[in-house]
C-alpha positions, 0 to 999 in steps of 0.5 A: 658739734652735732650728733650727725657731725661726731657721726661724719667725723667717726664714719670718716675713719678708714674701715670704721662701721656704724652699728648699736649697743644698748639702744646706742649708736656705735662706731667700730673698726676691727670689731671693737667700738672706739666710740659711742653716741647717746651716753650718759645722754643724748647730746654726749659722745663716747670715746674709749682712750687709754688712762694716759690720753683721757687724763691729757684731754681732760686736763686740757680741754675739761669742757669738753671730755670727762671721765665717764663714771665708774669702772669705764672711766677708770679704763679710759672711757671718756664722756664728749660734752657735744656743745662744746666739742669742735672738729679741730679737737674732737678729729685728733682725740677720735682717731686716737680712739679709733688707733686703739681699736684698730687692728695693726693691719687696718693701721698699716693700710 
C-alpha cells in the first residue's frame, strides 16, 4: 500500500474530508478523524478503532496493524504498517474506523 493509495482509500468514504493535525494528514467524517497518514512515520498510517476490533486486526494481521503506543493505543488507535498493508484488508479495517467516527445520520445515507 502507497500513501496516495491509503489517501484514495480513505477519501472513497462517503462525506470524509482531508485536513491536518500535527503537520499530519488527516482524514475526517463527521468532524472527527478516523484515520491519519505520517505517524510514528512517514510510510505508516493511523486508524482509530475500538479495543475489541484493534486487537482482532492485530491478532489476525499483526504485520500490518500494531497498537500505536501509549494512551492511544490503550483506546484503540492503531499504527498501519503501509509495506505491508493491501486494499483487500486496509478497505474492511478503514470503513470500521470511519463507522465509528461517523454520525448516525451520515451512516444512514
Amino acid at each position: 500500500m502507497t500513501i496516495e493509495g491509503f489517501r484514495r482509500l480513505a477519501l472513497s468514504l462517503p462525506q470524509t474530508s482531508e485536513s491536518a493535525h500535527m503537520d499530519h494528514p488527516d482524514f475526517r467524517v463527521s468532524g472527527k478523524i478516523f484515520a491519519t497518514l505520517g505517524y510514528p512515520e512517514a510510510k505508516w498510517g493511523m486508524i482509530k478503532l475500538t479495543l475489541e476490533q484493534q486487537r482482532t486486526l492485530v491478532a489476525r494481521y499483526p504485520r500490518v496493524f500494531e497498537a500505536v503506543a501509549g494512551g492511544w493505543g490503550r483506546r484503540g488507535a492503531t499504527n498501519v504498517r503501509l509495506r505491508y498493508a493491501t486494499a483487500k484488508i486496509l478497505l474492511p479495517a478503514m470503513r470500521q474506523a470511519w463507522r465509528n467516527s461517523a454520525s448516525r445520520r451520515v451512516q444512514n445515507e
